[in-house]
C-alpha positions as CSV (number, residue, x, y, z in Angstrom):
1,X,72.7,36.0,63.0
2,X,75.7,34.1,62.7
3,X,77.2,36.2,59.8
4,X,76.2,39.1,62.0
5,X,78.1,37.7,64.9
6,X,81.4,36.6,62.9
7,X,81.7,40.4,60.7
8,X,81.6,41.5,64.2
9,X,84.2,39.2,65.5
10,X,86.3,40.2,62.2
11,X,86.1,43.7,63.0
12,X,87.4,43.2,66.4
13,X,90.3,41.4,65.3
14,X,91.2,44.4,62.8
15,X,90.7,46.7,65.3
16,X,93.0,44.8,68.0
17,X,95.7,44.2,65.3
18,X,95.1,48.2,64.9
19,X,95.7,49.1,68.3
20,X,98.7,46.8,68.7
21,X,100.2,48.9,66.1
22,X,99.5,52.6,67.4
23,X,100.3,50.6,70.7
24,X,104.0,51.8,70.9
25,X,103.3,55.2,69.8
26,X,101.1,55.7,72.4
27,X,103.0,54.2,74.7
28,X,105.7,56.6,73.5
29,X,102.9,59.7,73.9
30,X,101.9,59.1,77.7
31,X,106.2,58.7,78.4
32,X,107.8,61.1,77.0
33,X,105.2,63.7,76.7
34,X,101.6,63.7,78.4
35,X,103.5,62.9,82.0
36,X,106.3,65.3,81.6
37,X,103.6,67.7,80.8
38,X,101.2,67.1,83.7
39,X,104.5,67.3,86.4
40,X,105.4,70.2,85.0
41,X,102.3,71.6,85.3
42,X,102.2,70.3,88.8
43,X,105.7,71.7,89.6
44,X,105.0,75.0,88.4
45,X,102.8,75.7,91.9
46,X,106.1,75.0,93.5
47,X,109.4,76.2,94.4
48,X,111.9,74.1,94.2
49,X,115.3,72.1,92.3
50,X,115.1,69.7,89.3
51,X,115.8,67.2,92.4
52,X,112.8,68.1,94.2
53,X,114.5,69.0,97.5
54,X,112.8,71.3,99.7
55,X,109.3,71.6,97.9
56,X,107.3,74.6,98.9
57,X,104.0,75.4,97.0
58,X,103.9,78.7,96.3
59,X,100.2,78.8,94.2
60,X,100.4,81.1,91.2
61,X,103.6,83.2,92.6
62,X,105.8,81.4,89.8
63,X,104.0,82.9,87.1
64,X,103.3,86.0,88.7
65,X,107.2,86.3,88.8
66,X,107.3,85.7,84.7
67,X,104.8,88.6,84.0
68,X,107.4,90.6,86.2
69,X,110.2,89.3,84.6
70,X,112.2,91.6,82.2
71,X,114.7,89.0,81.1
72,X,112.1,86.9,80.3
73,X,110.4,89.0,78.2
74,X,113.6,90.0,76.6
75,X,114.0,86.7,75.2
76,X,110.3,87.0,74.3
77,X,111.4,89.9,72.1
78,X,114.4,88.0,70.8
79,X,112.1,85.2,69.7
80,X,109.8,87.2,68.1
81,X,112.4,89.0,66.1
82,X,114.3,85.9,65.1
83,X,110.7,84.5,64.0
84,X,110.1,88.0,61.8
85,X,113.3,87.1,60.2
86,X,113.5,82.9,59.9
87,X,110.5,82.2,59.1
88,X,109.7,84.0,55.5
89,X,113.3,83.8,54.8
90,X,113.1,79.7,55.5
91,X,109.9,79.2,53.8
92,X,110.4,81.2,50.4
93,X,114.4,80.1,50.3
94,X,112.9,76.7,50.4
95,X,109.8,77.0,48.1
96,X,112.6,78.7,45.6
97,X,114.8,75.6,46.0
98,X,112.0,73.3,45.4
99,X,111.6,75.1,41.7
100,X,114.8,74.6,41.4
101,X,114.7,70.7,41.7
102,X,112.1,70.5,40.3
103,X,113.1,69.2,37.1
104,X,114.1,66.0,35.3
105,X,117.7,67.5,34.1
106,X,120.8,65.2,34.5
107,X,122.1,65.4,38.0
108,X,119.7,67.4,39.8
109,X,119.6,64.8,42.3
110,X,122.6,65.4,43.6
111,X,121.6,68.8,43.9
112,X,118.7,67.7,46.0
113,X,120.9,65.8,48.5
114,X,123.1,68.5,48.8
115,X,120.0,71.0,49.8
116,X,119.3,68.1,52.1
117,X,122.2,67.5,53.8
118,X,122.1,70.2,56.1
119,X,118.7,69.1,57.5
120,X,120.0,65.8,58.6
121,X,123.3,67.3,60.1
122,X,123.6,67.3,63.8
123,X,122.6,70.4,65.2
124,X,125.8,71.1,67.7
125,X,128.0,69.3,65.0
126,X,127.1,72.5,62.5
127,X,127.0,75.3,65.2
128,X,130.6,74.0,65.9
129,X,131.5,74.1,62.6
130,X,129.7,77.7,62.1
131,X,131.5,78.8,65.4
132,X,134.9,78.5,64.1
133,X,134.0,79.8,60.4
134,X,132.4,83.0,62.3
135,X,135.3,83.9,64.4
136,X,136.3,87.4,64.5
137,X,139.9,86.8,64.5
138,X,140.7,83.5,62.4
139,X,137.2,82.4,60.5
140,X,137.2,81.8,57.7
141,X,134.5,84.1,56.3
142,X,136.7,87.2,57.8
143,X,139.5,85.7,56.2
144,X,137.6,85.3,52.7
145,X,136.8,89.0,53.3
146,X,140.1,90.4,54.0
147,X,141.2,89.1,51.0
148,X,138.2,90.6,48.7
149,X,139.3,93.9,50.6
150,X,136.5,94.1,52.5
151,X,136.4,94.8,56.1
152,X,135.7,92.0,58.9
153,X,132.5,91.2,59.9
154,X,131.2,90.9,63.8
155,X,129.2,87.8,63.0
156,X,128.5,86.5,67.0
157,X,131.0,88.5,69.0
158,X,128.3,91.6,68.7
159,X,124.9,92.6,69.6
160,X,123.5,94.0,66.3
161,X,124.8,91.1,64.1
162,X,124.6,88.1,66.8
163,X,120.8,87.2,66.2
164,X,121.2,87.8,62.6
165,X,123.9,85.7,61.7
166,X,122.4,83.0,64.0
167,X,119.4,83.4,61.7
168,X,121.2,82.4,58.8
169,X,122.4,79.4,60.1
170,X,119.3,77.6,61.5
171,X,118.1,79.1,57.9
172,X,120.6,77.2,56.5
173,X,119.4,73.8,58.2
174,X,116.4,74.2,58.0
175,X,115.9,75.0,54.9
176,X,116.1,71.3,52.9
177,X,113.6,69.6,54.7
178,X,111.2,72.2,53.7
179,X,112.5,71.8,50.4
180,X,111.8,68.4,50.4
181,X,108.4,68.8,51.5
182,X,107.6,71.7,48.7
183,X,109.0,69.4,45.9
184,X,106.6,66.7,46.8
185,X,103.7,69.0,46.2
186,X,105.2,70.4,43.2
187,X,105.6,67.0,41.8
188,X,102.1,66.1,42.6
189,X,100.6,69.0,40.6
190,X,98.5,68.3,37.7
191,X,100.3,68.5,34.2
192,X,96.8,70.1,32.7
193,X,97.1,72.8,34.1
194,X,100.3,74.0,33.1
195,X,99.5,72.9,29.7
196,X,96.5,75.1,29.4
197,X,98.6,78.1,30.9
198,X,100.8,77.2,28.2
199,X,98.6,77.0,25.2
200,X,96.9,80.7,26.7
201,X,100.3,82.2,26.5
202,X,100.8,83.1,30.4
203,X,104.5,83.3,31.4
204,X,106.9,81.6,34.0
205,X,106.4,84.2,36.6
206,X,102.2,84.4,36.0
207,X,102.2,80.4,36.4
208,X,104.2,80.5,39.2
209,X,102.3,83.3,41.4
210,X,98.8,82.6,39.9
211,X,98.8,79.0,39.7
212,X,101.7,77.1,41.8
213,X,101.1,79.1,44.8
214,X,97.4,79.1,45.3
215,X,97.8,75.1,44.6
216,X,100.5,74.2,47.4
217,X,98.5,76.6,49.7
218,X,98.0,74.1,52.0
219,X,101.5,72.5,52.0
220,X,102.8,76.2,52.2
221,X,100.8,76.8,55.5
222,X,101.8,73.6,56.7
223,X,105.2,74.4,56.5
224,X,104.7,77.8,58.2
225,X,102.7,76.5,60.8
226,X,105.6,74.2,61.4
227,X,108.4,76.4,61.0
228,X,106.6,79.3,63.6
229,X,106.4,76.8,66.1
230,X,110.0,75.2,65.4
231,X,111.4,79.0,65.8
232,X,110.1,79.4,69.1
233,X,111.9,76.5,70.1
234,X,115.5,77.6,69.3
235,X,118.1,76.0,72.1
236,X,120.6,74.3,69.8
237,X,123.0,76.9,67.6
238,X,121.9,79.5,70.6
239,X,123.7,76.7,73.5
240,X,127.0,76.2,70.8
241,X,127.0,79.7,69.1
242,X,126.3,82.6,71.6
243,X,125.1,81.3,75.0
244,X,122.6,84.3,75.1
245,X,125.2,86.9,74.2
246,X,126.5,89.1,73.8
247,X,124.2,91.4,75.8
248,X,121.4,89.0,75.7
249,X,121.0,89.9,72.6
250,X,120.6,86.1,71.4
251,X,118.7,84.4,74.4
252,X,115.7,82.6,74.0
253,X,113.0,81.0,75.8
254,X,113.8,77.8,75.8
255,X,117.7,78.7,76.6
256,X,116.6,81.1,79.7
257,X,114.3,78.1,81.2
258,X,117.3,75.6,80.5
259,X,119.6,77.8,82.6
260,X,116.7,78.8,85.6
261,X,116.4,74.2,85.3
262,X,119.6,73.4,84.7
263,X,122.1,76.3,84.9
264,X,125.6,76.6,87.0
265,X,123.4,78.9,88.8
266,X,120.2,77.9,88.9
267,X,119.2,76.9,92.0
268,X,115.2,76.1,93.8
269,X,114.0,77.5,90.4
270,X,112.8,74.2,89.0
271,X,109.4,75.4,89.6
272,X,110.1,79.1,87.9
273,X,111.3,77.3,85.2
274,X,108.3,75.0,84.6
275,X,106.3,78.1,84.6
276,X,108.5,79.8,82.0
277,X,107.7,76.9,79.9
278,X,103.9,77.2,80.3
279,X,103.5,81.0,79.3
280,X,106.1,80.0,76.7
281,X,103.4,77.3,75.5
282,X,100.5,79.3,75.5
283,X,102.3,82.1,73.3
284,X,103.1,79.5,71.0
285,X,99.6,78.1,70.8
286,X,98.3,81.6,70.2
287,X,100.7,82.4,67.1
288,X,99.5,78.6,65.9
289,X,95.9,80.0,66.1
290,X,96.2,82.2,64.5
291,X,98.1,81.2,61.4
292,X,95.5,78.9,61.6
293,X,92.8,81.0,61.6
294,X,94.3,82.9,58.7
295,X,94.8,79.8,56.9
296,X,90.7,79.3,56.8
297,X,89.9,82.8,55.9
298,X,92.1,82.5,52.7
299,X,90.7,78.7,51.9
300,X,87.4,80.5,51.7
């Protein structure tokens, strides 16, 4: 009985030296995220500033106004396309990087950092760097160019090359952390089995599609799963490289409910914008369901 009694007291103390550790992160949770998330909710039924002056609750007219919106579902649309394009572009440039590495030769780890750097960079710091390389009249690229012969490029200063060229930049961020997430699953695939593909004569490319990619499966849906819902929330290069434009060809979500929160104009549209943000979650938990579900019917 008294064994019984101090395992028990034993396991207490672990679990109390357990929660003291997840203490902060919790703590961290309920702050910065479960709160913020419940006012919102609560400040979507209402129409008013990011000051709450002159609250009036107006029941479900905010989100009744974002189904009516066409602005709104313009930057849907923008999203959407900028996902169609990102996403595969981030995820295969990555995985191709990652085979790249993925090798004992002298110096590819300078390589690797140099993939990596990107990822770490400030987002506005790059944008601003991008912004100035992309200018129609004195970037660099142009410059580069002209002196191939080649005619200038719009880059950001039009409508039908705006998103695109954004695309390639948060590509080109993004792009090394996945890296460094695909090399760790290469790394950690068993040696057997390429030997065996070896000694039964299948090439480089059969390995690779055959074996490689049906073994990081899961890593590789990870990474999308990640990526889709990282896309959605595009502010940063969009703030610094094209405010929305030209021709709100470039706004997002998240940029339209900064400016309807936060915006020179924005106004009692605190409320509006909290609503924005909850239709804008719920389309991003749908897409996340259903890469998801796609995920289990291909495990099975």
């Amino acid at each position: 009985m008294i064994s019984l009694r101090k395992k028990l007291s034993i396991k207490a103390q672990k679990n109390i030296v357990g929660y003291i550790f997840v203490a902060p992160a919790l703590l961290f949770f309920l702050i910065f995220v479960l709160i913020p998330l419940v006012l919102s909710l609560v400040l979507s039924f209402f129409k008013t500033d990011m000051f709450f002056m002159d609250m009036e609750f107006v029941r479900f007219d905010n989100f009744q106004r974002v189904f009516q919106d066409s602005l709104f579902w313009r930057s849907i649309g923008n999203i959407l396309l900028y996902t169609l394009m990102a996403v595969p572009l981030n995820v295969i440039c990555a995985l191709v990087l990652a085979s790249l590495v993925n090798t004992q030769l002298r110096g590819v780890k300078i390589f690797r950092v140099l993939f990596y750097l990107p990822s770490i960079t400030s987002a506005v710091a790059a944008s601003t760097v991008w912004l100035w390389l992309m200018n129609p009249s004195y970037g660099l690229l142009n410059n580069i160019l002209n002196a191939l012969g080649l005619p200038s490029a719009t880059w950001l200063s039009h409508s039908k090359t705006a998103l695109v060229s954004v695309t390639l930049i948060t590509v080109w961020q993004g792009v090394g952390a996945n890296m460094i997430i695909f090399l760790a699953a290469l790394q950690n695939m068993p040696v057997q089995v390429y030997e065996a593909a070896k000694l039964d004569g299948a090439g480089p490319l059969t390995v690779f599609f055959r074996m490689t990619i049906p073994l990081i499966a899961p890593t590789m849906y990870f990474i999308l799963t990640m990526t889709l819902i990282g896309a959605f929330q595009l502010y940063d290069q969009v703030y610094v490289l094209t405010s929305g434009g030209p021709a709100n060809s470039t706004l997002t979500p998240v940029y339209l409910i900064w400016q309807n929160s936060f915006g020179d104009n924005a106004g009692p549209q605190a409320g509006y914008a909290a609503a924005q943000s909850f239709v804008l979650f719920v389309i991003i938990m749908l897409v996340t369901v259903l890469v998801r579900r796609f995920d289990r019917d291909n495990a099975k």
